[in-house]
C-alpha positions in Angstrom: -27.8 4.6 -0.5 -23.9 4.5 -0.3 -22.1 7.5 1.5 -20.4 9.8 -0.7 -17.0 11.2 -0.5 -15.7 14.7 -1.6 -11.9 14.0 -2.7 -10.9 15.5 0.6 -13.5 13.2 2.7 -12.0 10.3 0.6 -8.1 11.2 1.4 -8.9 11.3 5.1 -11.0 8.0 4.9 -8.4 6.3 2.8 -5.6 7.7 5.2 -7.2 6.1 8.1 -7.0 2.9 6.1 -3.9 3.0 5.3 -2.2 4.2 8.8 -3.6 1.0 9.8 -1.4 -1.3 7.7 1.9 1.4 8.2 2.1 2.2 11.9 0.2 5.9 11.0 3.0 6.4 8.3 1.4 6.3 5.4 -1.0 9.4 3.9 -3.4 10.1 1.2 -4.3 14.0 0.1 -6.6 14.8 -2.1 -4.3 14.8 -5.1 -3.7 11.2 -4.4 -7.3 10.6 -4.7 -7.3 13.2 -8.2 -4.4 10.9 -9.3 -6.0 7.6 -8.4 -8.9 9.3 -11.4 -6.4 10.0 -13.8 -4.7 6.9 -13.8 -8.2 4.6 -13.8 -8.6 3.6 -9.8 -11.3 5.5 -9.5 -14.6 7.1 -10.8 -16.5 9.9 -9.5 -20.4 8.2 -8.3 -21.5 12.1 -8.1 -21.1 15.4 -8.0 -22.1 17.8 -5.1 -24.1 20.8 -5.1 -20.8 22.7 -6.1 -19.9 20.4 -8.8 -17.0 18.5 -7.3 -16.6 14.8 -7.9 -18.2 12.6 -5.0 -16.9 8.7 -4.7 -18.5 6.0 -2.8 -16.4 4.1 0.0 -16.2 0.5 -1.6 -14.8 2.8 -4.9 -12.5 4.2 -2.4 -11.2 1.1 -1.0 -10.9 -0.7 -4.3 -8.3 2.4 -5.2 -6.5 2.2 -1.8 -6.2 -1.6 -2.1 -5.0 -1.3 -5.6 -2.2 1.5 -5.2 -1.7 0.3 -1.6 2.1 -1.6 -2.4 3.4 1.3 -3.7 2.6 3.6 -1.0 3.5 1.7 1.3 7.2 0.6 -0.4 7.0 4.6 -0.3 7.7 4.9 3.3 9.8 1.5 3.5 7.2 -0.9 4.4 7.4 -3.6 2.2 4.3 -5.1 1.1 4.2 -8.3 2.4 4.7 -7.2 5.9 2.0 -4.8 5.7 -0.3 -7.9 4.2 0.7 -10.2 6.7 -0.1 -7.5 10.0 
């Protein structure tokens, strides 16, 4: 069974991906990974005994890969640099 993520798991998980393409410059929160729902990158796999929204890992990377050239071009690190690293 995959390991689920609360949204704030998932923002630390995804930050750790991303701080490794942009020198530790680039951050998710957990309203990213809200956002990343709203706007169709990702879909809850669960929900927790409390009723929050639980998202697998591959799920998470898909979302970081997808919004990844924005946030990076956020912080001035174009794209294709980051791709090439």
């Amino acid at each position: 069974m995959a390991t689920l993520y609360t949204a704030t798991e998932a923002a630390k998980a995804a930050t750790t991906w991303r701080r490794r393409l942009s020198a530790g410059t680039a951050t998710v929160t957990p309203a990213t990974v809200r956002s990343w729902v709203t706007r169709g990158h990702l879909a809850p796999a669960g929900l927790d005994h409390r009723g929050r929204p639980l998202y697998t890992s591959a799920d998470l990377a898909r979302a970081e890969v997808a919004t990844r050239g924005r946030a990076l071009r956020l912080v001035g690190i174009p794209e294709r640099t980051a791709s090439s690293r």
